[in-house]
Each structure stands twice: as structure tokens, then as C-alpha cells.
Steps between C-alpha positions, in 0.01 A plus 500: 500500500188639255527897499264765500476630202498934474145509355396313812660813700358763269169330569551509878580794487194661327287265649461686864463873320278393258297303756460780736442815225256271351231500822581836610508660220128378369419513845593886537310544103165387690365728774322323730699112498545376786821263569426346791205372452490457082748276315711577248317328239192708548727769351500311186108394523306636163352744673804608640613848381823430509454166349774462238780731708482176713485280304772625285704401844382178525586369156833701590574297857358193260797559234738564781452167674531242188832702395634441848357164506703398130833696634512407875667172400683505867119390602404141496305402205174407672555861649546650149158311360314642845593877431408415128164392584480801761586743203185280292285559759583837527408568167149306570453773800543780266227345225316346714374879702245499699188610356467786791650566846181335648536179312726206389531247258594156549748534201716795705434323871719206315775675283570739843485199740698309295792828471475570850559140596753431234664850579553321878568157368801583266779498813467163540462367162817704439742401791811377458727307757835558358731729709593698191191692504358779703293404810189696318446187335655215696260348783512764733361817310345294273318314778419787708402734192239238378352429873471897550323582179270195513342597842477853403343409159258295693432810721387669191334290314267434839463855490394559121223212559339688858223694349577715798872588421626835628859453417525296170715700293740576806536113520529446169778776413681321823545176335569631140771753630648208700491266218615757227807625746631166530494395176692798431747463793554116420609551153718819612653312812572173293627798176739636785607184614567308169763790449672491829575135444566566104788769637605288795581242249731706282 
């Protein structure tokens, strides 16, 4: 059975805190933001005043995703190479910003579709059917976790292309909450239960 490594925990664990601080923080430094209607990234637009506190984040969450990605071995490889191209496109998000929260570019539209579909994606790519392993990542929570965060992903992203939205940075810290949170829980759960059966054995 492939393990998951302790830098994969460490990541998991940071991962949630630093998610959360990161938006509420910049989002509390900027009077007048509004998170339900405004996404995250327009906290990190150029004109942003609060541009590079988010951003900092992002290249933070970014970091955090390809060390869990290289030390998660317990995930199936294809699963690994998904979070790693999540982390990537992460990365593309953060230098890619928007050029103000009024605008887009078609270079950040593609590097944060591709992390929030990759970000929903990585369950199944990473499922494994051997007994030994937690059911986080064995057909049923890996299943369900990846049909959950697609159709709320799609839910956004329908959202963040109505030139009418009212509720577009509600949706959209919905599906990265969900999708951050289970990353974190999977590679805890399967961390937990690795040791269970390690003792068990003894």
C-alpha cells in the first residue's frame, strides 16, 4: 500500500487556514468589497488595493497543492499529475490577474477554469480499489466527491459568465471551500487510516 507522506499532511493542513485568511483577510483590508457578488480574483486584479496580500495566498495555496500532490503517494498517479497541474494552474491564476474587477482576460478565464475543474477532477484520477485504503479515495468518496464538485463548479462558472450575476463570489467560495476541505480531509482520513492498519499489523 503507497503512504502518505507527512509533508502531504502538513500541506493539508495549512491548506484550509491559509485558504480562508487569504480572502478574508484582503477582503476585510478593502472597505467596500463585496463577497457575494465579486470573486476572489478581483481581490488580486491590478487595481486591486489589496492586490499582492492576495496574491501572496494564491502562490501560497499554489505551493501547498504540488507538495501534497509529490507526497500524497497513497493517491493514484493520474490523481497525483491532476493536483500537479491544479497547483500549475494555480500559479497561472495568480499571474495571470485580472486587469480590474470589471474585466477579464482570456489568459486568467483558462488557468482558473482549468484549477477549478482540475481541483474537482483529481478524486477520480486518484481512486484506488484496493481494500487497504480509506474509502476517501476508493470509488465511493472518490466517486461522489468528484460528481459533487463538478456540478457545483459548473454552477459557478455559469454564474461568473451572467453579466447579471448577483451571487458570484458566494458561488465561487462554495466550490473552492468544498474542493479545498476535501482535499484536506482525504489525505488526513487515508493519514489516519494507513496507521490504524500499520498498528493493527504489529
Amino acid at each position: 500500500m503507497q503512504l502518505i507522506g507527512i509533508w502531504a499532511v502538513i500541506a493539508a493542513t495549512i491548506g484550509p487556514i491559509q485558504n480562508l485568511t487569504g480572502w478574508n483577510l484582503s477582503a476585510y483590508l478593502w472597505p467596500g468589497y463585496d463577497p457575494i457578488s465579486q470573486t476572489i480574483s478581483d481581490l488580486a486584479a491590478d487595481d486591486s488595493p489589496v492586490k499582492w496580500v492576495q496574491t501572496s495566498f494564491f502562490i501560497l495555496g499554489a505551493t501547498l497543492t504540488l507538495i501534497a500532490a509529490w507526497s500524497a503517494k497513497a493517491f493514484a498517479l493520474p490523481g497525483r499529475i491532476t493536483l500537479f497541474l491544479a497547483g500549475l494552474s494555480s500559479y497561472g491564476v495568480a499571474y495571470f490577474a485580472v486587469p480590474d474587477i470589471k474585466s477579464n482576460t482570456p489568459e486568467h478565464l483558462f488557468f482558473a477554469t482549468a484549477a477549478f475543474i482540475l481541483f474537482s477532477a483529481w478524486p477520480l484520477f486518484a481512486m484506488r480499489f484496493d481494500k487497504r485504503y480509506h474509502w476517501s479515495i476508493r470509488p465511493p468518496g472518490a466517486i461522489g466527491a468528484t460528481l459533487v464538485m463538478t456540478l457545483v463548479t459548473l454552477i459557478f462558472l455559469l454564474t461568473w459568465l451572467d453579466p447579471e450575476r448577483t451571487f458570484t463570489g458566494l458561488a465561487q467560495r462554495a466550490i473552492v471551500v468544498m474542493q479545498v476541505i476535501w482535499l484536506s480531509a482525504a489525505i488526513w482520513m487515508q493519514f489516519l487510516h494507513q496507521r490504524k492498519v500499520a498498528t493493527a499489523t504489529i
